[in-house]
C-alpha positions in Angstrom: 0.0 0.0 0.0 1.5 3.6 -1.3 1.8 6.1 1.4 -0.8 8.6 -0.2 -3.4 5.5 0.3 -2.4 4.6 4.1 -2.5 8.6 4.8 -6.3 8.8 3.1 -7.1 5.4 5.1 -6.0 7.4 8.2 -8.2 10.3 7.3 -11.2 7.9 6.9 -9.9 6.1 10.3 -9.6 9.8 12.5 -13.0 11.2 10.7 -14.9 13.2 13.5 -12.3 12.6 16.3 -12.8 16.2 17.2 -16.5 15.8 18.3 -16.6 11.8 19.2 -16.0 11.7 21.6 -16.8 15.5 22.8 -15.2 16.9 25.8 -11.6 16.4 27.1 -11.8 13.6 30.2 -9.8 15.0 33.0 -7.1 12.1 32.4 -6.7 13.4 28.7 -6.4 16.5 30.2 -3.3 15.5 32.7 -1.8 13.7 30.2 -1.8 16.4 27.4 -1.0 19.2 29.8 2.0 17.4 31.2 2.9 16.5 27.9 2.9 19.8 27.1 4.8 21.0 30.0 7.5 18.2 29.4 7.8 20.1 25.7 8.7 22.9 27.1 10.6 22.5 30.3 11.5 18.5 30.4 9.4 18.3 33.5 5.6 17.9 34.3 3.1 19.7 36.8 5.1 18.4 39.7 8.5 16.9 40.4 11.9 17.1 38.5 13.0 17.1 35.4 12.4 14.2 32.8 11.4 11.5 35.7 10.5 8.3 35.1 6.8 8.3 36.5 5.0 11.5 36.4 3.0 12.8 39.2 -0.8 13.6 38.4 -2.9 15.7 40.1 -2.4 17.9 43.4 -2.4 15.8 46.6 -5.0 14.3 48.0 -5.6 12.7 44.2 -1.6 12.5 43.3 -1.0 9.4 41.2 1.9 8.4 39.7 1.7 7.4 35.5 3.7 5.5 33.5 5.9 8.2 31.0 6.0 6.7 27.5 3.1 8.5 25.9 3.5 11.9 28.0 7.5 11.9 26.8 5.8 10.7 23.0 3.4 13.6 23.0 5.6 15.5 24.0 7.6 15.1 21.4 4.7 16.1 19.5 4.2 19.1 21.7 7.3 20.5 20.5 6.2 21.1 16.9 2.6 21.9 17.4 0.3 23.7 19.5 -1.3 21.7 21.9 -4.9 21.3 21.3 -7.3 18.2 21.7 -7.3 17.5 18.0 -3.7 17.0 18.2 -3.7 14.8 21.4 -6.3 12.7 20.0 -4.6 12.1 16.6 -1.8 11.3 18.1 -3.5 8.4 20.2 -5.4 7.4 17.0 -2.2 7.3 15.1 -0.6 4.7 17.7 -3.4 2.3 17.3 -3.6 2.6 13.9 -0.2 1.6 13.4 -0.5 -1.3 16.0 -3.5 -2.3 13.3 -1.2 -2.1 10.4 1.7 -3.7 12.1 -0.4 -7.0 13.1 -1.1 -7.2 10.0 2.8 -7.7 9.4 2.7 -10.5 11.6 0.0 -11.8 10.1 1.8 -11.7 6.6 5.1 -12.8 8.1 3.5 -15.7 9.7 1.3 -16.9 7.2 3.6 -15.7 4.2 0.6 -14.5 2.0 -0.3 -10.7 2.0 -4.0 -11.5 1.6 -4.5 -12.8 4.9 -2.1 -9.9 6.3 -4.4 -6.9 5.0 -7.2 -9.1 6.2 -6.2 -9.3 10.1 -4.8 -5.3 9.1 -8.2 -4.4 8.0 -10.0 -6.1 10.5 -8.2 -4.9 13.5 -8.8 -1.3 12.0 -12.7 -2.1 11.8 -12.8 -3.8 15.2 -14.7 -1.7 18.3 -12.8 -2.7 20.8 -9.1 -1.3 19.0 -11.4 1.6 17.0 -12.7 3.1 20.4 -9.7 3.1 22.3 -7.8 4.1 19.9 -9.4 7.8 20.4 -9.1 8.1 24.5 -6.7 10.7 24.7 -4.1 8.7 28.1 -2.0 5.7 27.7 -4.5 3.1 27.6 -4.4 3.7 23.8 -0.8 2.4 23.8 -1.0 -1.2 24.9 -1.7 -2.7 21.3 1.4 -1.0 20.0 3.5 -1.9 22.6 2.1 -5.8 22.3 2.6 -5.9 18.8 6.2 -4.6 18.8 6.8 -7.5 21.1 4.8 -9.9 18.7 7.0 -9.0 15.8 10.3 -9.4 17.8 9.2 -12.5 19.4 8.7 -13.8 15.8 11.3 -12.9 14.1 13.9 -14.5 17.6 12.0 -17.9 17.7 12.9 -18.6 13.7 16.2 -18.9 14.5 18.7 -21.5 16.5 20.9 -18.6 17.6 19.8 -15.2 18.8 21.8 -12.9 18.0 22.4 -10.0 20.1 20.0 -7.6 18.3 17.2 -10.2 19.0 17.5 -10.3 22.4 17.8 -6.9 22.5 14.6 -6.0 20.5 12.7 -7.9 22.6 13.6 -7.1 25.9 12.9 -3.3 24.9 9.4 -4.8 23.6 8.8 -5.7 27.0 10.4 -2.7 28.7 8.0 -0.3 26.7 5.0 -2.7 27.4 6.0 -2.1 31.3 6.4 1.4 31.0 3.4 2.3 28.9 0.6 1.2 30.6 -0.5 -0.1 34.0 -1.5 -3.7 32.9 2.0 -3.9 30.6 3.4 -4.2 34.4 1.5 -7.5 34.8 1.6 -8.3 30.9 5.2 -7.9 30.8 6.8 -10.2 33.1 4.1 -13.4 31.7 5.4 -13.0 28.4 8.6 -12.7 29.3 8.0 -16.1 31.0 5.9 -17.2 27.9 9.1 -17.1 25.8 10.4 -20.3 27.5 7.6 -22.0 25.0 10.8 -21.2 22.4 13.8 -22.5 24.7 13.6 -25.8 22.9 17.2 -26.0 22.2 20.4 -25.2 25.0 21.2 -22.1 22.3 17.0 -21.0 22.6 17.6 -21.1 26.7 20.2 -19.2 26.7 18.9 -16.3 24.5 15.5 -16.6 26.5 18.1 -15.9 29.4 19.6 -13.2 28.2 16.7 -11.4 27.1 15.4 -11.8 30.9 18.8 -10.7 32.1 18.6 -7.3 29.9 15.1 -7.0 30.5 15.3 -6.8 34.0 18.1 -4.3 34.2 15.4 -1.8 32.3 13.4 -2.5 36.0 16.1 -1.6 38.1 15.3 2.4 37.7 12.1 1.3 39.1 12.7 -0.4 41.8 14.9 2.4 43.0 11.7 5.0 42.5 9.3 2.5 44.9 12.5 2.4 46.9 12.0 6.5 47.8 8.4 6.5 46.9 7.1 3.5 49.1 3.4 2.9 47.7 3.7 5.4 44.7 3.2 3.1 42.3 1.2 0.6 43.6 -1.6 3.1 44.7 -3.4 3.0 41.8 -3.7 -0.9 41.7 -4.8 -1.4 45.3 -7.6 0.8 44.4 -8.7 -1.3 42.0 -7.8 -4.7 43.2 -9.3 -7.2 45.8 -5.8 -8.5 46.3 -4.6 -6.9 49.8 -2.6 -6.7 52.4 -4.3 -8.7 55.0 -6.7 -10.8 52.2 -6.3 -14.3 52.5 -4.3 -15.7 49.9 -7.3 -18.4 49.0 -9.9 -16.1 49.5 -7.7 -14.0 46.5 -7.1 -17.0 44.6 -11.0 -18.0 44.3 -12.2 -14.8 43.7 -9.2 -14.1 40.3 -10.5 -17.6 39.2 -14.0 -16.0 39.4 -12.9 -13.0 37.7 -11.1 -14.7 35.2 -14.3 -16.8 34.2 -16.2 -13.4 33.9 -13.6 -11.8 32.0 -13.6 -14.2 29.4 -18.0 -13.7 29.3 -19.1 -13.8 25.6 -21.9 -11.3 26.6 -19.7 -8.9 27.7 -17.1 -9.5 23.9 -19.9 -9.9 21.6 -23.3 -8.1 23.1 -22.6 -5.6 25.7 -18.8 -5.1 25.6 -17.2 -2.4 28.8 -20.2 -0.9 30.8 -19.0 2.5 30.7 -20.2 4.6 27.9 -16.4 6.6 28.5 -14.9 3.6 27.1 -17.2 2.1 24.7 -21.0 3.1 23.1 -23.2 1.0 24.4 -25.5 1.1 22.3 -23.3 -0.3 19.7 -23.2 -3.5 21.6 -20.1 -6.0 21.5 -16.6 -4.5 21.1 -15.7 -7.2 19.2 -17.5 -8.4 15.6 -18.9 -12.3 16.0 -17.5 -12.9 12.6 -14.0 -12.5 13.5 -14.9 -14.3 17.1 -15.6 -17.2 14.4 -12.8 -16.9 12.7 -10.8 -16.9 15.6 -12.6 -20.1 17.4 -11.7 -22.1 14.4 -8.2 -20.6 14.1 -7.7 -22.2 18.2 -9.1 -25.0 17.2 -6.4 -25.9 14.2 -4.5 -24.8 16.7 -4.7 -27.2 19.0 -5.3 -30.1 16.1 -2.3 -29.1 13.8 -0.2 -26.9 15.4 -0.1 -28.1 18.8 4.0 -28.8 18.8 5.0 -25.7 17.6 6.5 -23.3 20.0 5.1 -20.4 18.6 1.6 -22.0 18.4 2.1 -23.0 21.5 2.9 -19.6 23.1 0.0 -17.7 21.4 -2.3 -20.0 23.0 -0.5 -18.9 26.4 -0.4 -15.0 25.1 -4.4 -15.8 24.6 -4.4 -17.2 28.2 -2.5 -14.3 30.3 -4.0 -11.6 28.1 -7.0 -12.0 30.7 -4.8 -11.8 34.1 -4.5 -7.9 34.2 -8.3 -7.8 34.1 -8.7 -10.4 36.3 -6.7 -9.5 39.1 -9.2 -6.0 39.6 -12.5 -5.0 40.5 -14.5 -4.1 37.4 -15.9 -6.9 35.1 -14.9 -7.2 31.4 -12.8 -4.0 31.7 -12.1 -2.9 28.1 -8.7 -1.2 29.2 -7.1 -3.7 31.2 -7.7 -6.4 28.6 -6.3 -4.0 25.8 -4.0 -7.6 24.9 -6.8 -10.1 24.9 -8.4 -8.6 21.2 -4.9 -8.8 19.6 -4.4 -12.3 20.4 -7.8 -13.2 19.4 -7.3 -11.8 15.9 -3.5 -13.4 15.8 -6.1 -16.8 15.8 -7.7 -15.7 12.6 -4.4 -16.5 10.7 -4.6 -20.4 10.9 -8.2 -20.4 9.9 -7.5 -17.8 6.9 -4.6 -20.2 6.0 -6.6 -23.5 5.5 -9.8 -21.5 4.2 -7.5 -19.9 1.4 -5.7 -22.7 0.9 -5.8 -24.7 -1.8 -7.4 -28.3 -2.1 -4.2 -29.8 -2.6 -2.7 -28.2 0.1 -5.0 -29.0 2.5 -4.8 -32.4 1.9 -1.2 -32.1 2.7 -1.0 -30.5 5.5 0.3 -31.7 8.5 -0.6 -31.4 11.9 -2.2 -35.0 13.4 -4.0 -36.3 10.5 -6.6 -38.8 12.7 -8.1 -35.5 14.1 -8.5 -33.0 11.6 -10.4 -35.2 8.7 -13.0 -33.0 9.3 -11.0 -29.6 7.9 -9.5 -31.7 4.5 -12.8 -32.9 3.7 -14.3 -30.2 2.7 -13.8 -28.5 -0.7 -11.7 -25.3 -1.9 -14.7 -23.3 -3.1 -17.0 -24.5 0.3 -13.9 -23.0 2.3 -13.8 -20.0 -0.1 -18.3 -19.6 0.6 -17.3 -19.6 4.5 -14.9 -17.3 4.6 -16.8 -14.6 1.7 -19.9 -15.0 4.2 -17.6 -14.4 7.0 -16.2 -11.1 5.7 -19.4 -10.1 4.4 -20.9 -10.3 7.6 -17.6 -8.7 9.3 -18.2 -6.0 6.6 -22.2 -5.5 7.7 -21.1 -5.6 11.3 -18.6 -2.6 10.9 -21.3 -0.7 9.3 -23.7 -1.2 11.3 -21.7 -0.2 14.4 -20.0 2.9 12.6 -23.9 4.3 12.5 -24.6 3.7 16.2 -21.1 4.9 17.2 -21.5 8.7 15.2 -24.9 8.6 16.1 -24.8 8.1 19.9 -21.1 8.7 20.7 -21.3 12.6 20.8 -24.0 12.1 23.6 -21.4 11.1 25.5 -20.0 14.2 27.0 -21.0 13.8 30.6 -18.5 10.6 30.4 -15.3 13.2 29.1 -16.0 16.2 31.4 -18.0 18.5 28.2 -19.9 20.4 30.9 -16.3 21.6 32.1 -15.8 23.6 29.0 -19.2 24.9 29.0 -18.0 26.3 32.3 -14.9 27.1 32.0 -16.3 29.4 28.9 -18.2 30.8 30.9 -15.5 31.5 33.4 -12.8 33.3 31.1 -16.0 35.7 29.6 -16.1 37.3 33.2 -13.3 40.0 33.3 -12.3 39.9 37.5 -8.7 37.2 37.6 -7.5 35.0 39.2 -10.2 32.4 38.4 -10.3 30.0 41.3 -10.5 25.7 40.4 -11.8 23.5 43.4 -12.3 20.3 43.2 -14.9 18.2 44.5 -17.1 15.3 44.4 -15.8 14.5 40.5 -12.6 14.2 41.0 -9.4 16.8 40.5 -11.5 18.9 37.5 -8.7 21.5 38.1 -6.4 19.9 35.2 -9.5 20.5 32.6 -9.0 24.0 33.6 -5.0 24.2 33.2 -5.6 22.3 30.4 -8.1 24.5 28.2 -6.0 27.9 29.0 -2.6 26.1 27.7 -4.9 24.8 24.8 -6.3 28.2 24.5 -2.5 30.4 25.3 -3.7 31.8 28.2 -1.4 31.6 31.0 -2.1 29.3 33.5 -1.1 32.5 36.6 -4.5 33.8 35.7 -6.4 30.3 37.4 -5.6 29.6 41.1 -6.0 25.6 42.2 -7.3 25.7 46.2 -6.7 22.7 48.4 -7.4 21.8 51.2 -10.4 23.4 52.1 -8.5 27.0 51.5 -11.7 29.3 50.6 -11.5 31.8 47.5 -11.7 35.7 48.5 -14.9 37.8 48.0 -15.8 38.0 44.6 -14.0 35.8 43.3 -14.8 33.5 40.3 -14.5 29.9 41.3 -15.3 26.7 38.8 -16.2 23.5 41.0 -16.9 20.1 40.8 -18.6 20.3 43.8 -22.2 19.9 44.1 -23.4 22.8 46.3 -21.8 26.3 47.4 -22.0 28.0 50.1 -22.6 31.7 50.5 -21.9 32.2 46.7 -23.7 33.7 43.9 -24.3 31.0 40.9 -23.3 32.6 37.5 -24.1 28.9 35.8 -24.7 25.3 36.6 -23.1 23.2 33.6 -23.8 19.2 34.5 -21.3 18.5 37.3 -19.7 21.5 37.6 -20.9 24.8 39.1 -19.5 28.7 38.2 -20.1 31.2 41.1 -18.6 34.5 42.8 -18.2 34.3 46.0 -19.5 36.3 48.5 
């Protein structure tokens, strides 16, 4: 494909990313506005200069983030203005790249380019990667970092010896999984495990060793920040976890099982997909097409009848498997974020099913693989396999039509989800001529970054908005923007959903 034709398939991919979804959430707002402070001074809203996790928000909500896409956009940052158009292009750009790129390995594994713009074009069409793909934080960056990993695990386990660059392309693979997004921590280490599936020679072992050895020397510099910030990273995850201090560790164990069950729901993959409209329209329905879910069910099942014994078969089974752990291990059933891996796998399962469906009669009759079990798949004809898969793509085809009208229909009424009611506000705020405007935070969370956010967007400087904590009270007459639900003694200038603009008194 020329590069004029992937730039107007981006154009078609990004269309209406300004208004769906509408608003800024207040974590696209941190991340931009750090991003953007990184540009221009190499450190964010708090702390030194280029550290390796960024604080968010002013204490009592500080959290600490991982810094690949803040130091990536701001890269970005550095060349043009900040606005939301450019942060969310940039996170659509990452996951359209991730689309394209499994695609590659789809190509590279099967050999054919067919089946590659197949998996390419179907990742691209999928809900699950289409709708992420346009939340302006990290979670964006998971398929990217997966798929880098994907490529280099490929391109190591085709050969007896790995040569240093292998070893070294993967363990970065991992490294930027770790540091990109909160489930690459748990993601990380299990594939780096999984690679054993490739030791199957001394030479194999030790360039599975190796990579482990360099990979965790890229930990180290963490282990030194939890060192001097005891809890700072782990904050976040307790949060969301039932894995405590002080839970038993059988009482953890049957609920993750529990949890991992419900995680792998087909209600929640092909009918109802995440629950919260932030991260997926629900009126849409699944986030992932049941045509592809098809293709992929038969592509495990050749797995596990032809391809059982080889090691890189073997480990996308077990990718497939632990793809489910970082969603397990917390709170929220079928969590669209946290399970950013488990989509990728599914479609690397299409490929053995495109293979024997394109394949020729005569080559299906050669195949290996264990020939008493898979009668069934030779028996049937080139131009019956050819029917199943044209219905299957026609129907994958009707499916990404149909939820591309209910996602531009419904997904600008979303902007109660990604703080819209804050602008509406904030507008309103900046029209009144008295400065400093005050930002207190309330009920909703620290709203205060939508605010530091939309005058950097805007070139305002942030001196002329005041953040109070701690209860601190704003002076008479002041203009104040709050996420809390009530004032008192203050003069309402507008009510905008969640947020209220009044002078005080």
């Amino acid at each position: 494909m020329s590069v004029a034709g992937i730039g107007l398939l981006f154009v078609l991919y990004t269309s209406g990313i300004l208004h769906n979804p509408p608003g800024f959430y207040l974590d696209e707002s941190a991340t931009a506005y750090n991003a953007y402070l990184v540009s221009r001074t190499g450190a964010g809203e708090f702390g030194p200069r280029f550290p390796l996790h960024f604080q968010w928000y002013t204490p009592p909500a500080e959290s600490y983030v991982n810094p690949i896409t803040i130091y990536l956009l701001a890269i970005v940052f550095r060349f043009l203005p900040p606005s939301i158009l450019v942060a969310r292009m940039f996170a659509a750009f990452w996951m359209f790249a991730a689309c394209l790129l499994l695609g590659l390995v789809a190509r590279r594994i099967s050999g054919q380019l067919t089946i590659g713009i197949i998996v390419a074009a179907t990742a691209l069409l999928t809900p699950w990667l289409f709708e992420v793909g346009r939340l302006g934080w990290d979670a964006h960056f998971v398929p990217m970092a997966v798929v880098i990993f994907l490529l280099a695990a490929y391109s190591a386990q085709a050969k007896e010896r790995w040569a240093w660059h292998d070893i070294a392309m993967l363990a970065a693979s991992l490294t930027v999984l770790t540091y990109g997004y909160f489930s690459g921590r748990v993601l990380a280490p299990l594939f780096a495990l999984g690679l054993l599936f490739f030791a199957t020679t001394n030479h194999r072992l030790i360039g599975v060793v190796k990579t482990w050895l360099l990979y965790g020397m890229t930990l180290i510099p963490t282990f030194v920040f939890n060192w001097h910030h005891p809890g700072a990273l782990t904050s976040r995850f307790y949060l969301a976890t039932y894995m405590k201090p002080g839970v038993p560790w059988s009482d953890a164990a049957s609920e993750f099982f529990r949890r991992y069950l419900e995680d792998q729901s087909l209600v929640g993959l092909l009918q109802t997909g995440h629950p919260l409209p932030r991260h997926h329209v629900i009126q849409a329905g699944g986030v992932f097409f049941f045509a592809t879910f098809t293709l992929a069910m038969m592509g495990l099942l050749l797995v596990i009848v032809r391809h059982g014994r080889d090691p890189w078969w073997r480990f996308a089974l077990y990718g497939l498997a632990v793809s489910i752990v970082p969603g397990a291990v917390t709170y929220e059933p079928f969590h669209a974020l946290r399970l950013m891996a488990l989509p990728l796998f599914l479609l690397l399962m299409t490929v053995p099913a495109l293979e024997w469906l394109l394949a020729p009669a005569e080559q299906t009759q050669e195949a290996g693989g264990n020939r008493q079990n898979d009668g069934a798949f030779r028996r049937l004809s080139s131009s019956t396999r050819l029917g199943i898969l044209s219905v299957l793509l026609a129907l994958t085809v009707a499916e990404a039509v149909r939820f591309q009208l209910i996602f531009r229909r419904e997904g600008p009424n979303r902007g109660v989800y990604f703080d819209a009611p804050y602008k509406e506000a904030y507008n309103a705020a900046v029209a009144q001529p008295r400065r400093p405007i005050y930002l207190i935070d309330g009920y909703f969370g620290p709203s205060y970054i939508d605010g530091f956010w939309y005058a950097t967007a805007e070139g305002r400087s942030t001196s002329e908005f005041v953040h109070l904590t701690g209860g601190a009270k704003p002076p008479s007459g002041a203009i104040v923007i709050s996420s809390e639900q009530n004032c008192q003694n203050c003069e309402i200038i507008k009510r905008s959903g969640m947020y209220l603009l009044y002078r005080a008194k």
